[in-house]
C-alpha positions in Angstrom: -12.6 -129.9 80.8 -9.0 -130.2 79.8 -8.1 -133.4 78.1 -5.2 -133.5 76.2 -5.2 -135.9 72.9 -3.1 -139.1 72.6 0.2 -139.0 70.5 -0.3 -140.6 67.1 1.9 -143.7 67.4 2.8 -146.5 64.8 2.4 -150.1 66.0 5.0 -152.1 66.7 5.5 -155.3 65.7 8.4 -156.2 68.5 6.3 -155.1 71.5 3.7 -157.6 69.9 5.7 -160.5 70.1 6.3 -159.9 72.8 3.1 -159.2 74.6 2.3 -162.5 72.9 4.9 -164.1 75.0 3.7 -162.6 78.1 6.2 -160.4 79.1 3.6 -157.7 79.8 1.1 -159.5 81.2 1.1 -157.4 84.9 0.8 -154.2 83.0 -1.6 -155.4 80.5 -4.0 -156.9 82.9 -3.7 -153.6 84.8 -4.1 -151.2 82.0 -7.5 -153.5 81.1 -8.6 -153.0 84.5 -7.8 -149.3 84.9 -8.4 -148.7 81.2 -5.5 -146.3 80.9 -6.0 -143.3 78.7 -2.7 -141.3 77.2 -2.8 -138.7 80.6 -2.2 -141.8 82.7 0.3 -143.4 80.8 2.4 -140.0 81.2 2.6 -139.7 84.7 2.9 -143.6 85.7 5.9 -145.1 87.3 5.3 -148.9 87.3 5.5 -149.4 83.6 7.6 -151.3 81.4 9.5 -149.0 79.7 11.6 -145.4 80.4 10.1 -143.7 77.7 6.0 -142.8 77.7 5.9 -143.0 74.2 6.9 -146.1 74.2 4.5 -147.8 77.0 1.6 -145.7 75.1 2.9 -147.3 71.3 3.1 -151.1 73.5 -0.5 -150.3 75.3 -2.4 -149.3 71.5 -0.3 -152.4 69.9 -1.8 -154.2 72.2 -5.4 -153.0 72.1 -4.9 -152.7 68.5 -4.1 -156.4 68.0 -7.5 -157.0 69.8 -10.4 -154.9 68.5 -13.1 -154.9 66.9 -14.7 -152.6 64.7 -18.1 -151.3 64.2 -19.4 -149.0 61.8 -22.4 -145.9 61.9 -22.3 -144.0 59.0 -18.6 -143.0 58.3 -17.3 -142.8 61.9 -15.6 -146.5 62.5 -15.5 -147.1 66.4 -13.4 -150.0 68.3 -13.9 -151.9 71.1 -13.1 -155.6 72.9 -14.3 -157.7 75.5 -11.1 -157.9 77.8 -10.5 -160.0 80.7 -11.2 -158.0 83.2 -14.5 -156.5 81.0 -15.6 -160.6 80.7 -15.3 -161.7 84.6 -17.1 -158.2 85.5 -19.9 -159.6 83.0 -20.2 -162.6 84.4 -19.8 -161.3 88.3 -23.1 -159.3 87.3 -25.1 -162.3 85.6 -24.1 -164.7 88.0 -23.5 -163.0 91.4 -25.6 -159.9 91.2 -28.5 -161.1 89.5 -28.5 -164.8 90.5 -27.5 -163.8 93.7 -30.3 -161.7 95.0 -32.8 -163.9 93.1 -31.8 -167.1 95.6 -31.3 -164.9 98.5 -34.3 -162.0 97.1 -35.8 -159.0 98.7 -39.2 -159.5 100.0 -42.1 -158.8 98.1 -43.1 -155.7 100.5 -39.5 -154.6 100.7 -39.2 -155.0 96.9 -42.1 -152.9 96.0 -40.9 -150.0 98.3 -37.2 -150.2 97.1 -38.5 -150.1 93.6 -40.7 -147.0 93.7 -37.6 -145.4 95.6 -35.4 -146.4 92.8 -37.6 -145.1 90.1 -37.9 -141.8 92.1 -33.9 -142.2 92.6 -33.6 -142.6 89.0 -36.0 -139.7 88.0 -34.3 -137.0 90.2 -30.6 -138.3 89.4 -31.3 -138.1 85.5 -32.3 -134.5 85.7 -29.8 -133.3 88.3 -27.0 -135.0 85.8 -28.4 -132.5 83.1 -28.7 -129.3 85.4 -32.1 -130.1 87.4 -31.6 -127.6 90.2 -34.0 -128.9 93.2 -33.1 -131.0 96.5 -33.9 -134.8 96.1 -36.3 -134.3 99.1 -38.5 -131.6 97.5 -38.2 -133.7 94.0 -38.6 -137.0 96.3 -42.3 -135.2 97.9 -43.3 -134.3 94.2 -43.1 -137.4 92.6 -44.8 -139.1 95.8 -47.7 -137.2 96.7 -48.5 -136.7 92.8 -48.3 -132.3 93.0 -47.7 -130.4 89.9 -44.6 -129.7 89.0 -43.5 -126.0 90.2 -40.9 -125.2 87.8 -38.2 -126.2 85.2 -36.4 -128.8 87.0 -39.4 -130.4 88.5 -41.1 -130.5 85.1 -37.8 -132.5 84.1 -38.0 -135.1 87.1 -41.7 -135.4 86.8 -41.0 -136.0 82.9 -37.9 -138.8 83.5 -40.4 -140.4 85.8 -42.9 -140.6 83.1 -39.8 -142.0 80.2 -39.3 -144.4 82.8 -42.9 -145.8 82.6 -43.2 -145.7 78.7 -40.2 -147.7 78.3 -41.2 -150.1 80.5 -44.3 -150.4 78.2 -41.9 -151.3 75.3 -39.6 -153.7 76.6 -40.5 -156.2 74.2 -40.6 -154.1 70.7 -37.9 -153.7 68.9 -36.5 -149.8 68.4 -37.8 -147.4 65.5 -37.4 -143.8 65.1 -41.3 -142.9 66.3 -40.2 -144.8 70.0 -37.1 -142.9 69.9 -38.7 -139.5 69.2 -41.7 -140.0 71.3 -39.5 -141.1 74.1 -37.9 -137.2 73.6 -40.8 -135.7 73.7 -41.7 -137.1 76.8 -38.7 -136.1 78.8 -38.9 -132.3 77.6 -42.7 -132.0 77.6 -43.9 -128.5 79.1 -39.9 -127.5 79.2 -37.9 -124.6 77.2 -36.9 -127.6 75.4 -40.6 -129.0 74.2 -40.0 -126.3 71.4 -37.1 -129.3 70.0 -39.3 -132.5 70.4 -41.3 -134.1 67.9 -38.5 -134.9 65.2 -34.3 -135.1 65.3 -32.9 -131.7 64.6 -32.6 -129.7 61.4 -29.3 -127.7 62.5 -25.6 -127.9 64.4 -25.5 -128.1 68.0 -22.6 -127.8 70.1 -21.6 -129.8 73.1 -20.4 -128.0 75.9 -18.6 -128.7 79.1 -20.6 -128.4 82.5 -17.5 -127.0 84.6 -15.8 -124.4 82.0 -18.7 -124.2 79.5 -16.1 -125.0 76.7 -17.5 -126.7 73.3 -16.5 -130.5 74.3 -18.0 -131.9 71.6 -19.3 -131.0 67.8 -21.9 -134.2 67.0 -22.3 -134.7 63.1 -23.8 -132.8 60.8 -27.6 -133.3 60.8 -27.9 -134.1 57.6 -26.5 -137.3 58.8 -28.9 -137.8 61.7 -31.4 -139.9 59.8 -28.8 -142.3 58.5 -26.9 -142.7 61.5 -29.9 -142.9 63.4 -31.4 -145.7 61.2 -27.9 -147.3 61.4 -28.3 -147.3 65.1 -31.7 -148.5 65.3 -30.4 -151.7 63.1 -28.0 -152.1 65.2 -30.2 -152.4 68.2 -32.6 -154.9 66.9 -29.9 -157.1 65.1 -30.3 -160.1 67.1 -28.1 -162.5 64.6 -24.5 -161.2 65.8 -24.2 -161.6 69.7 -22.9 -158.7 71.6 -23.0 -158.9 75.6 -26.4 -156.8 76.5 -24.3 -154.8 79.2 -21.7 -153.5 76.7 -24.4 -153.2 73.8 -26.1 -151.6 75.8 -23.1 -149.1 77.0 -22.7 -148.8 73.1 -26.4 -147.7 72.3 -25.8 -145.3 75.6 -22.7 -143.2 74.0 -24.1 -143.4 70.9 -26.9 -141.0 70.9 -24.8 -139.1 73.4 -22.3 -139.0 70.1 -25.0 -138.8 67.4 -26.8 -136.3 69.5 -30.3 -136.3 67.6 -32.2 -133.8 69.2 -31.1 -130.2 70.1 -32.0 -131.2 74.1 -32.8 -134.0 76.0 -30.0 -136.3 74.3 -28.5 -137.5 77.5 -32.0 -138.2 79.5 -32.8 -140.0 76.8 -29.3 -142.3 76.4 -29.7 -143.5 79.6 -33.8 -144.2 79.0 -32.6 -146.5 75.8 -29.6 -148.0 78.0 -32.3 -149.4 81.0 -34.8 -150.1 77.9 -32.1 -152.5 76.5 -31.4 -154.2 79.2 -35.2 -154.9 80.3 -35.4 -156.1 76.8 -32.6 -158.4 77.5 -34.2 -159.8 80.6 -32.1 -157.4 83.1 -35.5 -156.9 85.3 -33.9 -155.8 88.6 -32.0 -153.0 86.5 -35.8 -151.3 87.3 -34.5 -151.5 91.1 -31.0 -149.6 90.6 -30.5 -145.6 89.5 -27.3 -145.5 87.4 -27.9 -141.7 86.9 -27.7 -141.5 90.6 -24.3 -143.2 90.1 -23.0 -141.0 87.5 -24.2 -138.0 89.5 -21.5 -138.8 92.0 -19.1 -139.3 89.2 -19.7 -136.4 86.7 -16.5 -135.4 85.5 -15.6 -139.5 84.9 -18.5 -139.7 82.8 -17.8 -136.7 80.6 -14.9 -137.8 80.3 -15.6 -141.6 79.5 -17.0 -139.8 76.6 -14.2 -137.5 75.4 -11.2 -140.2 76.3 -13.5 -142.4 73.2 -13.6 -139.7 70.8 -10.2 -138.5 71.5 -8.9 -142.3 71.0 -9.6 -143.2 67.7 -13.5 -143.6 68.9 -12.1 -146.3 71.3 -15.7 -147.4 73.3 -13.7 -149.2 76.2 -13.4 -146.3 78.2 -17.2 -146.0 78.0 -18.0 -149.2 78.4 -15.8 -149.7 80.9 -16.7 -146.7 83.1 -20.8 -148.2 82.3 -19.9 -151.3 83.8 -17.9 -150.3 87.2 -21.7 -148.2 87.4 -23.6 -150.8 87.0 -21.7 -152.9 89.6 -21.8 -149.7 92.2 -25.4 -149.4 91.6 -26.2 -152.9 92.4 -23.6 -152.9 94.8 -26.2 -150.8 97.0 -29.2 -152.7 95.9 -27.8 -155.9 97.9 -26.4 -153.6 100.7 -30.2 -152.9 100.7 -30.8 -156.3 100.5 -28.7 -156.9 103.2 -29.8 -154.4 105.8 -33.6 -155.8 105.5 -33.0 -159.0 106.1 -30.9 -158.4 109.3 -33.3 -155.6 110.1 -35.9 -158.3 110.3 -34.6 -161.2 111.5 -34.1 -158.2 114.3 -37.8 -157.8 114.6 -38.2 -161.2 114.7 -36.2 -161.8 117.3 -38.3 -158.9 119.0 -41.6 -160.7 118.5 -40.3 -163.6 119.8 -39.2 -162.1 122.9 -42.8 -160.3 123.0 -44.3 -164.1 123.3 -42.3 -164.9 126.7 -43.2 -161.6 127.9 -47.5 -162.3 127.5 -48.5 -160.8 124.5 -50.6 -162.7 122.0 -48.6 -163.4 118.6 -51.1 -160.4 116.8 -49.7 -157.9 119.5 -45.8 -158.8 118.7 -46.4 -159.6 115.5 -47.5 -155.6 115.2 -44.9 -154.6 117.8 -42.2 -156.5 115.2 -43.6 -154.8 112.3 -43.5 -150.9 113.9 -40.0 -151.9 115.0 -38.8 -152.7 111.7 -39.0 -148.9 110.3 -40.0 -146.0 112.6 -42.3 -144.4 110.0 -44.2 -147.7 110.3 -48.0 -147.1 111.5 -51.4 -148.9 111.7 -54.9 -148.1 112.2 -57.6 -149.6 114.0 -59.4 -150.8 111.2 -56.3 -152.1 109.3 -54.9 -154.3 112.4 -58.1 -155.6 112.6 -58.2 -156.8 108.8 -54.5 -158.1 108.8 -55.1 -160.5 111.8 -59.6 -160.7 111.2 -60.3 -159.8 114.2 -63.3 -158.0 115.3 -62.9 -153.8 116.2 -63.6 -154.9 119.9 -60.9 -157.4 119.8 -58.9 -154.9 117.9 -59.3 -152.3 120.5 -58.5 -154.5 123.9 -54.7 -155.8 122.1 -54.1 -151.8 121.4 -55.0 -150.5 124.1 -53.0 -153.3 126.4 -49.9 -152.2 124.0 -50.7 -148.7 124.9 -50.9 -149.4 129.0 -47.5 -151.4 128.5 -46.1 -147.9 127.4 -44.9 -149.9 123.8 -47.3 -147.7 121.4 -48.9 -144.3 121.3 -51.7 -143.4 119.6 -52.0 -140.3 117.4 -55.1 -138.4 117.9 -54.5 -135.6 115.2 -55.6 -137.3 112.4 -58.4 -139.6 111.2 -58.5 -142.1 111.6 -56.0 -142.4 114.5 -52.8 -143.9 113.8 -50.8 -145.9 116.3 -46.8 -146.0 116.5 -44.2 -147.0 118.2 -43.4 -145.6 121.6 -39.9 -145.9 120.6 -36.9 -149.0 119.9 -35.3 -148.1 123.7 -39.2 -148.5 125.1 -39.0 -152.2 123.6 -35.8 -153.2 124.7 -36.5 -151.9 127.6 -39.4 -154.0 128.0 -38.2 -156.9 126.6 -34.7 -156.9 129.0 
């Protein structure tokens, strides 16, 4: 991937002043927003001055003026909470997260959205790393509980597993053994299970997904442990606030940067980003698959990486490229939202239209349920249970639903399932 590095630039004291007085607000609110990188700046038309140079000296005076600094080791990195990075904060505590806990998913829509996101989350992970399998066939593993056929299964099957652990741990703080156990999970029964059980004693080199070119040389290992340790202090300092979203973000690209373990380095950054939230209280974060996200946006997330290291170790383009994720991931958790509510207040309408046509409330209740997904299906014995009724009883309200050409029963397996005759069949009925 072809990035070319900023120009080095002294600040300028001028364009401070000014900036101070506002006369860049537009492009400064802009350039937060879009978190312009040198490559932009070059090519941009709507900026304050003729020269490029000079709107990229004005944008790192500015950004300059506002960092601040943290530490790992010998590498310094920058970052700040902008505008743009604060109301996107508190759009995702507020709106997001308060939101869908006033207007919430049902419980038996919740569960099923959650084990699709954990499967979502699972297959995404590993296809981000090179996983090569369909998310059906990965989707069918995971569900039905069959061993793993090959490499990339092993790898979906493992980030399902990760997934679980940390959810164990959501309340420890970090140490090296939860951090390396976490690894060995994720490449257990891979090429790479030959690398787990301890950071690595040699170089690795980062390469690029699309050209294979080295994108990236982490430092030396002999560093690991202190970095590492660094980074683990980090995590558990609880005395100097740090919004859980963009520490989070932070504790993400840093083990992408530190690289600890000759494999498995990026499964496991994005394990520690959902562990820290959950450990921050970010529960529904278990309902959204930000792998699944950055799946769809590979090339801005390698390069979210390579824009901070080529910047002076700037995080903002990380952390802002984590938080427009996050919001696209919950995004489609309250589209999901959403669609089941209107999808049953629809079959509640079509229960209620059931009444006026004769049937008992157990018949359109059922007829209201099997409407709601087609996949939906019940058995004798379980309609029975849900409304305690006797078999007979049972029997006579399918059987009427049956004659009324609303349901069909499936004979081929045991015991017999009963479905929906089809969504027309109802309206038809209920016109």
């Amino acid at each position: 991937m072809k990035l070319e590095k900023p120009p080095k630039c002294e600040l300028n004291f001028d364009y401070l002043q000014g900036i101070w007085r506002g006369e860049f607000k537009d492009f400064i609110i802009k350039s937060d927003e879009k978190y312009y990188y040198w490559d932009d700046i070059k090519y941009k038309k709507d900026v304050p001055f003729g020269s490029q140079i000079d709107n990229w000296i004005l944008l790192k005076t500015y950004r300059t003026s506002k960092y601040q600094e943290i530490t790992f080791g010998t590498y310094s990195f920058r970052y700040f909470q902008s505008e743009y990075i604060s109301k996107n904060l508190h759009d995702f505590d507020l709106k997001l997260i308060g939101g869908l806990q006033q207007n919430s998913i049902l419980p038996s829509d919740r569960i099923e959205f959650f084990k699709n996101s954990l499967l979502e989350e699972a297959v995404a992970s590993s296809q981000v790393e090179g996983a090569a399998t369909t998310t059906e066939v990965a989707r069918d593993m995971l569900k039905t509980g069959r061993i793993p056929r090959n490499e990339s299964e092993q790898m979906i099957f493992n980030n399902l597993r990760a997934i679980e652990y940390i959810s164990e741990f959501s309340d420890n703080n970090i140490d090296f053994k939860l951090i390396i156990d976490l690894q060995k999970i994720i490449t257990a029964n891979t090429d790479a299970e030959k690398y787990s059980g301890d950071f690595r004693d040699g170089e690795v080199y980062v390469t690029d997904h699309v050209d294979g070119e080295i994108a990236h040389i982490p430092p030396d290992w002999k560093e690991i442990t202190e970095l590492m340790g660094e980074l683990c202090e980090f995590i558990n300092d609880e005395k100097t606030f740090i919004h859980p979203i963009i520490k989070a973000s932070i504790i993400h690209f840093m083990i992408g940067f530190i690289h600890p373990f000759k494999d498995g380095n990026g499964r496991t950054a994005r394990a520690l980003f959902y562990w820290y939230l959950l450990k921050k209280g970010y529960s529904l974060v278990r309902n959204i698959s930000i792998s699944r996200v950055i799946l769809e946006s590979r090339s801005q997330y390698d390069k979210a990486f390579l824009k901070t290291e080529y910047d002076q170790n700037d995080l903002n383009y990380f952390i802002t490229y984590s938080i427009k994720n996050i919001r696209i991931a919950f995004e489609k958790l309250t589209q999901y939202r959403d669609k089941k509510l209107e999808e049953r207040k629809k079959a509640n309408l079509v229960s209620y239209e059931l009444l006026s046509k004769g049937l008992n409330k157990r018949q359109a209740d059922l007829v209201g349920f099997l409407y709601l997904k087609e996949k939906n299906n019940i058995t004798l014995s379980s309609y029975a249970e849900k409304h305690e009724v006797v078999r007979q009883t049972a029997s006579k309200d399918l059987s009427e639903l049956i004659k009324l050409g609303l349901l069909v029963e499936d004979k081929s397996t045991k015991p017999f399932k009963y479905t929906l005759q089809s969504r027309k069949a109802i309206s038809d009925f209920i016109k």
